[in-house]
C-alpha positions, 0 to 999 in steps of 0.5 A, a space after each residue: 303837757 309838761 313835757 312841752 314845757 320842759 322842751 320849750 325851757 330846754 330850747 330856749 336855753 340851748 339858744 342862748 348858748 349858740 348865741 353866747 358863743 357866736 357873740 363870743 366868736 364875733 368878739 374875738 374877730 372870727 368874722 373879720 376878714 370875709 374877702 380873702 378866702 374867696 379870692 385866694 385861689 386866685 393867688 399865685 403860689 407859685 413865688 412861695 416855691 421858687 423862693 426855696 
């Protein structure tokens, strides 16, 4: 019966920490811009190759 509560203790903690770094990732603007890699394949690229 103790083992539980060590798992129950050791997964709340765990948790904590995925939470601390997704709050950490969100702070540093990981999530800021969600619009642009779905509509960068419709992105010409072809300007970038007839500048070189």
């Amino acid at each position: 019966m103790s083992v539980i509560y060590i798992l129950i203790i050791v997964s709340l903690c765990v948790a904590v920490v995925f939470l601390a770094v997704f709050f950490l990732a969100v702070k540093n603007g990981q999530f800021e811009d969600d619009e642009t890699p779905a509509i960068r394949m419709l992105f010409n690229d072809d300007v970038k190759n007839k500048q070189e």
